[in-house]
VOGU-3710 file (C-alpha; in Angstrom, 3 decimals, decimal comma):
1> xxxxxxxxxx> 33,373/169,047/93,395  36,168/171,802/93,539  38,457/169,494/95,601  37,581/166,594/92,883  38,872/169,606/90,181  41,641/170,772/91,483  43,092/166,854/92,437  42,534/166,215/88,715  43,944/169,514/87,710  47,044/168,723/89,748
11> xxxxxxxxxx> 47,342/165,174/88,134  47,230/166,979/84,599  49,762/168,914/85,050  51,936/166,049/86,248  51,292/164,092/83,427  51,561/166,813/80,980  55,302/167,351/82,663  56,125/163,893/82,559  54,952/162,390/79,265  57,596/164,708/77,258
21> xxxxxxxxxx> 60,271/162,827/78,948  58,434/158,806/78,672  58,310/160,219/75,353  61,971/160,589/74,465  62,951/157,700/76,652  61,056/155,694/74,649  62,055/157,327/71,478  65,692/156,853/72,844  64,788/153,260/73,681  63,279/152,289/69,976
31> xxxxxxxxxx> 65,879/153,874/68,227  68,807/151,358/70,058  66,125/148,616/69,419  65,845/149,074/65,734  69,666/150,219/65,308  70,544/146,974/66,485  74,066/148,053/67,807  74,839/146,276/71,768  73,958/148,362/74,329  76,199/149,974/76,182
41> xxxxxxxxxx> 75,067/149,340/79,570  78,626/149,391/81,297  78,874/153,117/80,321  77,348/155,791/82,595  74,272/157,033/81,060  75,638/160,361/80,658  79,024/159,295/79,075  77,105/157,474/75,861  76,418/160,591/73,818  79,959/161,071/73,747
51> xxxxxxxxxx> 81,354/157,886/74,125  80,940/157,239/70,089  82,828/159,768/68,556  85,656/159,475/71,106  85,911/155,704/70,288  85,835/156,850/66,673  88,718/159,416/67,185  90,663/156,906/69,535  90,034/153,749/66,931  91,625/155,762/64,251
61> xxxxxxxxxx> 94,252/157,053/65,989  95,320/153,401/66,896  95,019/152,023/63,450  97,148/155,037/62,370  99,573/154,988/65,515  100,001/151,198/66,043  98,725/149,694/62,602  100,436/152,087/60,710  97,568/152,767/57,793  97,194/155,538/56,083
71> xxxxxxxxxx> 95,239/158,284/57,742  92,486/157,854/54,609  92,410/154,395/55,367  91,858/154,792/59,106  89,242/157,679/59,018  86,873/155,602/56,344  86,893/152,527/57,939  85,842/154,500/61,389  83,454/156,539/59,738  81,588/153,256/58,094
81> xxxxxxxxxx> 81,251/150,946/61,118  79,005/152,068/64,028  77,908/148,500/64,496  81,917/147,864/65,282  82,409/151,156/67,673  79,256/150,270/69,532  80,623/146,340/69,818  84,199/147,943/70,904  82,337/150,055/73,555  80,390/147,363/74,639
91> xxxxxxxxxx> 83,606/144,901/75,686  85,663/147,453/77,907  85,159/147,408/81,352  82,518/148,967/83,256  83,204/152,308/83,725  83,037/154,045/87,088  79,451/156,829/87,443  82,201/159,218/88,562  84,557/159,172/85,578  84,994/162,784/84,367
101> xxxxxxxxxx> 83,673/162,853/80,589  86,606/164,819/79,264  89,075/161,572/81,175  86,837/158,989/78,585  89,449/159,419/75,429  92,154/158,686/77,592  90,740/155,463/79,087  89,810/154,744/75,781  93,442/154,609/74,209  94,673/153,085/77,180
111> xxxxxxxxxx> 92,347/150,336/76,725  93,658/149,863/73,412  97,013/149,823/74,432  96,227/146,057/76,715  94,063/145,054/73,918  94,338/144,593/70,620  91,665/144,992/67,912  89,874/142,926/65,616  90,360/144,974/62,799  88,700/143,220/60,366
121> xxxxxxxxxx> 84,668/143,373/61,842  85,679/147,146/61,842  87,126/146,938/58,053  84,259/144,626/56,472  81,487/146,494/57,978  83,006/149,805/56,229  83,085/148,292/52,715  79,163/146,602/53,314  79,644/143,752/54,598  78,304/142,097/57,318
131> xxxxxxxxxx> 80,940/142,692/60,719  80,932/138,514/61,523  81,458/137,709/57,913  84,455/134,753/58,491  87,276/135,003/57,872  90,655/133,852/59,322  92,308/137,367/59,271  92,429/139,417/62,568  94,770/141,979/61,677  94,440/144,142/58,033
141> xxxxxxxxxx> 98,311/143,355/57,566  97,742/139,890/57,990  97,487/139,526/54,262  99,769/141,237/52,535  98,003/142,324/49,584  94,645/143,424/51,217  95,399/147,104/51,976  97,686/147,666/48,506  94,377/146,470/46,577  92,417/148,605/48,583
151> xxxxxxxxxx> 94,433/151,823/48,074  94,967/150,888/44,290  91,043/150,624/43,742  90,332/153,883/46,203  92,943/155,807/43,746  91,423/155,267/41,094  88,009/156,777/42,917  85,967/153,204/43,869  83,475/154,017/46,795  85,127/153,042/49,932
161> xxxxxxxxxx> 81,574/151,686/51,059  81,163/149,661/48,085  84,385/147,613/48,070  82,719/144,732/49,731  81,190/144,026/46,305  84,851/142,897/45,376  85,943/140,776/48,747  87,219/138,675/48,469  88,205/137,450/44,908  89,401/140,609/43,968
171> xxxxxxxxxx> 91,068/142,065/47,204  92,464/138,881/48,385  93,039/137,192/45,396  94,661/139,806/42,053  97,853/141,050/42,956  97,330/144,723/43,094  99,940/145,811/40,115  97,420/143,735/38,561  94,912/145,793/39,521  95,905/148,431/38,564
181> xxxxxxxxxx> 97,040/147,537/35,048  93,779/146,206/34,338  91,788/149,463/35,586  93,947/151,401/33,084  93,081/148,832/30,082  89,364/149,413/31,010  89,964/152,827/30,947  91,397/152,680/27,498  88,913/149,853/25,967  85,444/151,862/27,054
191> xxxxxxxxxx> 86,626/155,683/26,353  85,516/158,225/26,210  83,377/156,764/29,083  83,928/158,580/32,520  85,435/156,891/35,211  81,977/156,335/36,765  81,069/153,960/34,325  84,411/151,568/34,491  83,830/151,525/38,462  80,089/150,630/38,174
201> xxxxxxxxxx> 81,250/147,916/35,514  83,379/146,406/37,853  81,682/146,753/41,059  78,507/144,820/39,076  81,063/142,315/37,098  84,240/141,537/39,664  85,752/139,210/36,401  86,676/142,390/34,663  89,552/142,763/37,334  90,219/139,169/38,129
211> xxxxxxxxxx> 90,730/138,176/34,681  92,507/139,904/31,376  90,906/141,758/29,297  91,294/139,527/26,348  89,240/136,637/28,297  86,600/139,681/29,396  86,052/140,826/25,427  82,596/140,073/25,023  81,795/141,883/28,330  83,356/144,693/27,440
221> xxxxxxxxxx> 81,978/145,372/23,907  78,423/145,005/25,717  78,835/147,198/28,061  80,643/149,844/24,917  77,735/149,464/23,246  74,914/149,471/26,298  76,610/152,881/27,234  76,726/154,333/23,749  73,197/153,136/22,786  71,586/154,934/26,088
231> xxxxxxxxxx> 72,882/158,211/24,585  75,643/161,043/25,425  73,799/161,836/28,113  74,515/158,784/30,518  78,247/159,244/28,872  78,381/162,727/30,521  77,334/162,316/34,160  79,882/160,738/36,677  77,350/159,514/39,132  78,275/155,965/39,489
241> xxxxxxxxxx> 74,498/154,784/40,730  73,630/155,887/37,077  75,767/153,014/35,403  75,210/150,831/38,735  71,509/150,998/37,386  72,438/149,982/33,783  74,646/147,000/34,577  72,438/145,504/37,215  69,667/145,149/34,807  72,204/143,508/32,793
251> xxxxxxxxxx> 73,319/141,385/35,014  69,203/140,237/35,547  69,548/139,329/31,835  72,869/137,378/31,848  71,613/135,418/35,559  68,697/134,514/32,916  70,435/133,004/30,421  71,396/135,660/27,911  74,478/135,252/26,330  77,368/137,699/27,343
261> xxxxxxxxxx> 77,738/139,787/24,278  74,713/139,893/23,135  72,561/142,180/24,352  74,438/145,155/24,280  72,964/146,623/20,736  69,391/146,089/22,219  70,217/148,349/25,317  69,366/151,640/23,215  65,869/150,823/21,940  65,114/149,975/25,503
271> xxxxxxxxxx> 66,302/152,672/27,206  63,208/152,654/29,592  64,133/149,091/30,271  67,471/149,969/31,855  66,920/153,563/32,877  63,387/153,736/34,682  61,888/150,222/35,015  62,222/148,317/38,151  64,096/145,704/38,418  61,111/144,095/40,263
281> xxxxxxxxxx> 59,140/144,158/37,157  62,090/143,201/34,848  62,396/140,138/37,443  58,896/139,117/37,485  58,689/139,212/33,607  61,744/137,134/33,211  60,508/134,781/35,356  56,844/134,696/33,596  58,546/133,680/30,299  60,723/131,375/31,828
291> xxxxxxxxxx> 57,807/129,401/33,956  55,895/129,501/30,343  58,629/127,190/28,794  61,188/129,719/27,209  64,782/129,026/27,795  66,626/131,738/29,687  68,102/132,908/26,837  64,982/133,158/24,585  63,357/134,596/27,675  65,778/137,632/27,937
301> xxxxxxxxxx> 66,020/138,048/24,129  62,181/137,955/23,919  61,938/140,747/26,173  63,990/143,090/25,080  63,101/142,365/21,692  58,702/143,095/23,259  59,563/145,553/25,912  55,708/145,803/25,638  55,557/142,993/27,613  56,720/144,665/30,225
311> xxxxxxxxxx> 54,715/147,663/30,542  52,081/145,111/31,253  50,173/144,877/34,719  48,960/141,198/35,360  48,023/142,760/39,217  44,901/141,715/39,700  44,079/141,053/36,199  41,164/137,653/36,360  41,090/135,180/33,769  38,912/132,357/33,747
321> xxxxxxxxxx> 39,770/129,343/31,893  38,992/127,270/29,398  37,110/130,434/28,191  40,075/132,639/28,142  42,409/129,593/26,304  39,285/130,015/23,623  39,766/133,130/23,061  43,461/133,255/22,392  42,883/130,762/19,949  43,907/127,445/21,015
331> xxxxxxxxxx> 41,945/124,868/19,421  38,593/123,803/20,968  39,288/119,854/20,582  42,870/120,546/22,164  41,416/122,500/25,005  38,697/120,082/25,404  40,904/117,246/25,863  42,998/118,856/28,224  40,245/119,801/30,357  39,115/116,686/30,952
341> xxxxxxxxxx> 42,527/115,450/31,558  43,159/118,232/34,249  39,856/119,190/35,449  41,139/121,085/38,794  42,755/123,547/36,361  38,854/125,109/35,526  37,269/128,411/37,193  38,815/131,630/38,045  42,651/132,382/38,270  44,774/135,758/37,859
351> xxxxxxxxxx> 46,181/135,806/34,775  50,182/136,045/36,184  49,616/132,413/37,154  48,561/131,994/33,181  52,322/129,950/33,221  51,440/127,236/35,833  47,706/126,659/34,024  49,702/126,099/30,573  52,232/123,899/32,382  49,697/122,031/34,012
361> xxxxxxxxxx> 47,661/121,367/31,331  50,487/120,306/28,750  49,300/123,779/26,320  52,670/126,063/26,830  54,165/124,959/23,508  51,263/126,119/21,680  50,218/129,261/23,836  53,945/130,612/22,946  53,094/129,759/19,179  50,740/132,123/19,686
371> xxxxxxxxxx> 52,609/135,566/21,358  55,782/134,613/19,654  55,420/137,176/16,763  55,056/140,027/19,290  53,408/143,240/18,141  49,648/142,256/18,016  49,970/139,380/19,611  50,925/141,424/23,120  46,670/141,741/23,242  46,552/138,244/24,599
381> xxxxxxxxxx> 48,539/139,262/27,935  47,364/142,554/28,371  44,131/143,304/30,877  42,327/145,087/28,150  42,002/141,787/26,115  41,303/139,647/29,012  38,492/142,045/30,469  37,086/142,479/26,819  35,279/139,114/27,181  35,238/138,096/31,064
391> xxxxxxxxxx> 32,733/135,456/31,275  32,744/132,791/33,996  31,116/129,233/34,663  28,694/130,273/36,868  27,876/126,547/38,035  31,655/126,109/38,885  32,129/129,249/40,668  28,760/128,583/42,643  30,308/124,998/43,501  33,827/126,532/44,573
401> xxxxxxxxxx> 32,057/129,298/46,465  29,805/126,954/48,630  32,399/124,503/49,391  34,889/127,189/50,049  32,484/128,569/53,268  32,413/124,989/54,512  35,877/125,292/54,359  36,436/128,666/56,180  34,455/127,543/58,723  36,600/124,395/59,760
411> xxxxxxxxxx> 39,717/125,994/59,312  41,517/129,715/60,113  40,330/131,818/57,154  44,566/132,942/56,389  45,583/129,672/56,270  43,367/128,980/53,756  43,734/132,121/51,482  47,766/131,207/51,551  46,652/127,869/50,348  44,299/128,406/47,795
421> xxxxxxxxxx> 47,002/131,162/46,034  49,904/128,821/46,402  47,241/126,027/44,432  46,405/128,600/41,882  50,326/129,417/41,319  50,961/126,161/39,741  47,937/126,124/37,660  45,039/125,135/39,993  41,600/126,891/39,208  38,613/128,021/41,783
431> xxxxxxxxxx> 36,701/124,823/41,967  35,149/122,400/43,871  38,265/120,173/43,450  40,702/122,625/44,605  38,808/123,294/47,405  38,184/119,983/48,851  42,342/119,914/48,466  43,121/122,554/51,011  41,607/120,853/53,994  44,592/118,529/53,646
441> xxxxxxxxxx> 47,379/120,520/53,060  48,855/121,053/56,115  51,987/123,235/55,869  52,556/127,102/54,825  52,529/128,182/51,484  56,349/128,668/51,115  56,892/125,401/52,239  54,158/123,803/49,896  56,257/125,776/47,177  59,882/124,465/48,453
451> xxxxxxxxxx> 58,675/121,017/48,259  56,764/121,321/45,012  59,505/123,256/43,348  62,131/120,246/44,879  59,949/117,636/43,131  60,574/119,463/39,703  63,930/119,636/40,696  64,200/115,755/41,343  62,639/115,491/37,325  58,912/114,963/38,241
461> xxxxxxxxxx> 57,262/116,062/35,125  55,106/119,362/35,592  52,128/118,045/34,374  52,417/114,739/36,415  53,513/116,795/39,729  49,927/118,740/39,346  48,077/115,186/39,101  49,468/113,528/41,927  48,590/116,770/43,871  45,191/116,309/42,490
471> xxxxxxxxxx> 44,815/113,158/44,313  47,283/112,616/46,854  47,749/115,880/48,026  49,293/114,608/51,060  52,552/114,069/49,448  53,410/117,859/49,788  52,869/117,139/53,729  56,643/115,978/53,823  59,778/117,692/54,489  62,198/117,585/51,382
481> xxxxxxxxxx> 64,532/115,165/53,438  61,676/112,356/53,462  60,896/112,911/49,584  64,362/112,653/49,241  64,676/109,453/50,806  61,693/107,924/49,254  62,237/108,973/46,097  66,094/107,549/46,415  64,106/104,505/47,504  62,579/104,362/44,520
491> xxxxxxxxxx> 64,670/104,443/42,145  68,075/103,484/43,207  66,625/100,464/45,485  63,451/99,314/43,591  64,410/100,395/40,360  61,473/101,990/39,006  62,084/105,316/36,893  59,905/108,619/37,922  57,331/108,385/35,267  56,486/105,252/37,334
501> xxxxxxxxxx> 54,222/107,691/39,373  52,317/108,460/37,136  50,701/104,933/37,266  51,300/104,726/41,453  51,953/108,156/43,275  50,889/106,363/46,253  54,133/105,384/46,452  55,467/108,312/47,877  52,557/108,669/50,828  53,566/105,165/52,599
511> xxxxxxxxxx> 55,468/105,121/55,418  58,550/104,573/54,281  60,363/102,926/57,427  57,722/100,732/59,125  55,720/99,529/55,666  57,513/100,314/52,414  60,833/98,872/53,813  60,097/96,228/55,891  57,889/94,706/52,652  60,663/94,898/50,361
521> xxxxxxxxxx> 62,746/92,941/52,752  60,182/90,625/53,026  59,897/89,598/49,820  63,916/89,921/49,422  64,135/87,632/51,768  62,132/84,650/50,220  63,297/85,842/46,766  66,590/84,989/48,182  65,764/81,600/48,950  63,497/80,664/45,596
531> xxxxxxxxxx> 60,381/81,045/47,377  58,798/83,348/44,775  60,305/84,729/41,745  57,916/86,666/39,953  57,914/90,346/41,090  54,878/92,041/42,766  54,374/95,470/41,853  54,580/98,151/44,058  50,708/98,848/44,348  50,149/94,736/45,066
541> xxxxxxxxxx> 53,028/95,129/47,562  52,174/98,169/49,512  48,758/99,164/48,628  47,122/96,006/50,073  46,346/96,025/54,071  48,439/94,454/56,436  45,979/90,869/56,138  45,424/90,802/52,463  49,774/91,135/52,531  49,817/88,189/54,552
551> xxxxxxxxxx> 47,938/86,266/52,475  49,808/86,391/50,244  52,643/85,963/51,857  50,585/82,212/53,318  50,637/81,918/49,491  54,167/81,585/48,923  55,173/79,406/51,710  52,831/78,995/55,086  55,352/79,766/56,979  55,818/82,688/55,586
561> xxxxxxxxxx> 53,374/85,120/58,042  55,132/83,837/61,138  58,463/84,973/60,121  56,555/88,207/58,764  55,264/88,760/62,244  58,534/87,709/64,042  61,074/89,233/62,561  60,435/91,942/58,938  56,477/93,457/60,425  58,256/96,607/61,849
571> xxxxxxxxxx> 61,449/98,964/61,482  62,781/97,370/64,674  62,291/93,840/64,132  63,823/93,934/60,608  67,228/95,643/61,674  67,269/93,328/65,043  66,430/90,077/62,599  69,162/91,400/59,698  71,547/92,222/62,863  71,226/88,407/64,091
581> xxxxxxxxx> 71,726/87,090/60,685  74,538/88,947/60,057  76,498/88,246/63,158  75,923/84,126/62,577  77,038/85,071/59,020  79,865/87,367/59,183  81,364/85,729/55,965  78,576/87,621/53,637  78,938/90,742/54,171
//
């Protein structure tokens, strides 16, 4: 037993000496890992504590020695790229375990002296940008008018880390006189402003130095009037992430629609808006009104015109519908209808999917009747309202509930919650339809939401889209490429319009290379030749099976199968037929 103790004892104590220094390897280790900077495995361990800041001294000595910049210039961009030393120290030569740490600096500049830099990884990663950003430059001098606009726009106090915010319209592109003269017209146009604020303005809106301030008027008596209306104390501070804050919101506002101009008298009743919100939340909102039908204008105007709206938290917040359409006050007959035109949109949903329900059910129109008059009309959107009242269909959610476990058990449980919220998002409620429509989606949710959103992009209505999910949800199965290409089948080759889905969204689950294709040429084919001329609609042509189609093709001429069968039944035989025919036939084409 003592021997037993005193091994163990002994093995304690090695451990207990050894796991400080597993400890800071690994620390070492995870810090390179996450840094993300090459590793510098030619170096001698012992060498790479040092080996940064003498590539930093030995970089800026060369770009001050060889390049000629400005010291200024040299010592910021070395500063501001540690991603670009570590590369640098990465491509020299392994260095010889014996090498004297004080003879590194000098091996250093000699390198340099056989090999010239890439300046610009080390230039672009100092002013934020990413070090392989392309570009055909190599050397800083290589465009004459990069390193004037730089030192024009660092004189008059821009962030040297921030400049990457203006390449390169502004440093490649406006002569730096230009520059310049422009920075002093700001100067004049927004005092008694500090400095602070004309760099933020231009750092958030690059066209106040690429174009002249006459073209940049309405810009400029915004942002007067944002900065006056937050009050003097914004006007007295000089920190520049201050006024970066203010003009990004408004830049959220313009990206949505809002007219340049415009908003700038609204900034000082809203100085929360600017000052202290997110821009998260001012994002989501703007998006909110925008999915519920208001233009991007109206949607910005409306919001700073309600900030209530966005103090709101829709987190979490359940509505059920039709109950909670009811109780905003849409009309029972209206809601009825709708209903039972778009029954998957019933049963449980959280109310900042409220947009996609409306959408879906053809009611946004008339729910923004409703909050358009703001003030009291907030209630409808906030959780107090909604929770006032929560009552459920207890026979739906029973329904959705039991089919749901069925569900969970056939397929992984987190593939299915991703499905089921990417359903509700465009307006899909918890019932039994939605969930005997997960089974058969078959992709992730951002991908379901790519193709759905590229569907609205191609003009499928909303309120269509959310049918033909109802009942062929298979069609959201397929890459945007083969939507593309069926929907340019469509309409370019068979000349039907979109709405014609409405009648047939089969049309867009056949296959379109071995059946949809090979049909139509088919039926070109005897068209061409007079054996049929009235036209078969798409569900006769595709929709029947492969015998009930050649009946009808017997029908026409009963010869007609044979060449079916021979030549148009598959992808293959239809380009090696239309090849033959072509080559006996050069004189048509």
């Amino acid at each position: 037993g003592s021997r037993r103790a005193m091994a163990w004892s002994r093995t304690a104590h090695r451990r207990s000496a050894v796991m400080p220094l597993i400890r800071a390897a690994l620390r070492r280790f995870l810090s390179t890992e996450s840094s993300g900077f090459p590793k510098l495995r030619n170096l001698p361990y012992r060498l790479r504590r040092a080996a940064v800041p003498a590539a930093r001294t030995a970089v800026s000595d060369y770009l001050i020695s060889t390049r000629c910049l400005p010291s200024s210039h040299a010592d910021s961009i070395t500063a501001l790229a540690p991603c670009s030393l570590h590369t640098f120290l990465a491509g020299i030569p392994a260095v010889p375990s014996t090498l004297p740490s004080s003879d590194l600096p000098s091996l250093l500049r000699r390198h340099l002296s056989y090999h010239p830099l890439n300046e610009l990884p080390f230039f672009l990663e100092s002013i934020g940008l990413p070090p392989s950003t392309d570009s055909d430059l190599m050397f800083l001098t290589d465009h004459p008018s990069l390193l004037p606009a730089v030192a024009a726009l660092a004189h008059f106090g821009f962030p040297w880390s921030r400049l990457g915010l203006l390449f390169p319209n502004v440093l490649l592109q406006v002569p730096p006189d230009h520059i310049s003269a422009r920075l002093v017209a700001l100067e004049e146009s927004l005092r008694p402003l500090p400095r602070a604020a004309i760099i933020a303005a231009c750092l958030s809106f690059p066209s106040l130095i690429e174009n002249d301030l006459c073209s940049s008027a309405p810009l400029v008596d915004d942002l007067m009037r944002a900065y006056g209306g937050l009050g003097p104390d914004l006007g007295a501070t000089n920190d520049i992430d201050v006024f970066l804050r203010v003009c990004g919101r408004m830049q959220m506002f313009y990206n949505a629609g809002v007219k340049i101009g415009s908003i700038g008298g609204l900034v000082g009743c809203n100085q929360r808006v600017f000052l202290e919100l997110k821009e998260e939340r001012i994002g989501e909102r703007l998006k909110f009104f925008k999915r519920l039908g208001l233009a991007g204008e109206e949607a910005g105007s409306f919001l700073l015109s309600n900030p209530g709206f966005l103090d709101l938290d829709f987190d979490d917040v359940v509505i059920s519908v039709p109950e909670y359409l009811r109780r905003v006050g849409l009309a029972d007959d209206e809601v009825d209808v709708a209903v039972k035109k778009h029954p998957y949109v019933v049963g449980r949903n959280r109310l900042e999917n409220l947009p996609g329900v409306l959408r879906a059910m053809g009611l946004s129109h008339r729910f923004l009747e409703k909050i358009s008059g703001g003030g009291e009309s907030l209630r409808y959107l906030s959780p107090d309202f909604v929770l006032e009242d929560a009552s459920y269909d207890m026979e739906v959610e029973r329904a959705f509930s039991d089919r749901m476990v069925k569900v969970k058990v056939e397929m992984n449980a987190q593939h299915v919650d991703t499905k089921l919220e990417f359903l509700k998002s465009i307006g899909y409620g918890e019932n039994k339809k939605t969930a005997h429509i997960l089974p058969v989606l078959h992709s992730t949710r951002e991908m379901l939401n790519e193709r759905f959103d590229y569907l609205l992009e191609r003009g499928v209505e909303y309120k269509m889209l959310c049918r033909i999910v109802s009942v062929f949800p298979k069609v959201l199965n397929q890459g945007k490429e083969m939507l593309n290409e069926k929907l340019n089948y469509m309409t370019l080759d068979l000349g039907y319009s979109l709405e014609y889905l409405d009648c047939f969204p089969a049309l867009l689950c056949f296959d379109l290379e071995n059946r949809v294709k090979p049909r139509y040429a088919m039926l070109r084919w005897l068209q061409s030749y007079g054996l049929f001329k009235r036209p078969l609609a798409p569900a006769t042509v595709l929709a029947n099976s492969e015998k009930r189609f050649i009946s009808n093709l017997y029908n026409m001429h009963p010869a007609a199968p044979k060449l079916w069968l021979e030549c148009f039944s598959s992808r293959i035989h239809m380009e090696y037929y239309l090849k033959n025919i072509q080559s006996q036939h050069p004189d048509n084409e």
